[in-house]
C-alpha positions in Angstrom: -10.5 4.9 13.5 -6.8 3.9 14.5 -5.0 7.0 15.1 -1.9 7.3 12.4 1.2 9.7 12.3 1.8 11.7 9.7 4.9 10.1 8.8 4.1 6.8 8.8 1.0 7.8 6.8 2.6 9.4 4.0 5.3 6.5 3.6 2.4 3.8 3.3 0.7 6.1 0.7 3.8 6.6 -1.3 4.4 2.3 -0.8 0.5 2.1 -2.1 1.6 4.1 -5.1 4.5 2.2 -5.5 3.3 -1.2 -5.4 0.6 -0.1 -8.1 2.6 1.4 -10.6 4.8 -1.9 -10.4 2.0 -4.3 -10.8 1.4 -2.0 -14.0 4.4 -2.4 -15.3 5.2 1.7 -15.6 8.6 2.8 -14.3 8.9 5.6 -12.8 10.2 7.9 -15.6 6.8 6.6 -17.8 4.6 7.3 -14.7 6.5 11.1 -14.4 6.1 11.6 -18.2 2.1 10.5 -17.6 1.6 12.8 -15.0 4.2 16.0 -16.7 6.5 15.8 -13.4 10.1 15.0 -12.5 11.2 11.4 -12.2 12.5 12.9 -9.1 9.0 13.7 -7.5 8.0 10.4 -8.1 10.7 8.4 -6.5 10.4 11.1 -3.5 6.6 10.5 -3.1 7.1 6.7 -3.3 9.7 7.2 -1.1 7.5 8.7 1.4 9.3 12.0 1.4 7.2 14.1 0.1 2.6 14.7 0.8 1.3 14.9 -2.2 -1.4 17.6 -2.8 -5.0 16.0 -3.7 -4.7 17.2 -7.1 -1.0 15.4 -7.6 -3.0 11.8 -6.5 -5.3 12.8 -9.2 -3.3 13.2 -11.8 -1.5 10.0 -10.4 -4.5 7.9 -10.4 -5.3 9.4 -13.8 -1.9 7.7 -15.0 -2.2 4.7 -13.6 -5.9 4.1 -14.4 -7.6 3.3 -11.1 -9.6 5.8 -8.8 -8.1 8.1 -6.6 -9.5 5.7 -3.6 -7.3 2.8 -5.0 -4.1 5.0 -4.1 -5.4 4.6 -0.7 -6.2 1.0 -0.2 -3.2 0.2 2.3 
């Protein structure tokens, strides 16, 4: 297994995310009401600027409807 930096990981999960919740058709304030966070947190995680706690990606992947695996498939 390729050796990845925690940066770069954590701004390809928050893409992932990203890209799903697009292809959805959620914004970002509908994906933050879904999971009972701040629009802020959201555009921060997609954004890469924040790692998410496991919990967070499962209410995530609760929102978006796909399993927690899906988040990351990147």
């Amino acid at each position: 297994m390729k050796k990845v930096e925690k940066d770069a990981f954590v701004k390809r999960l928050g893409e992932n995310i990203a890209a799903i919740r697009i292809e959805k058709k959620i914004t970002q304030v509908k994906l933050a009401q879904l999971c009972k966070k701040q629009k802020q947190s959201i555009s921060r995680l997609e954004a890469g600027q924040i790692n998410p706690t496991a919990f967070y990606l499962h209410e995530l992947a609760i929102a978006l409807k796909v399993p927690v695996v899906k988040l990351f498939d990147f």
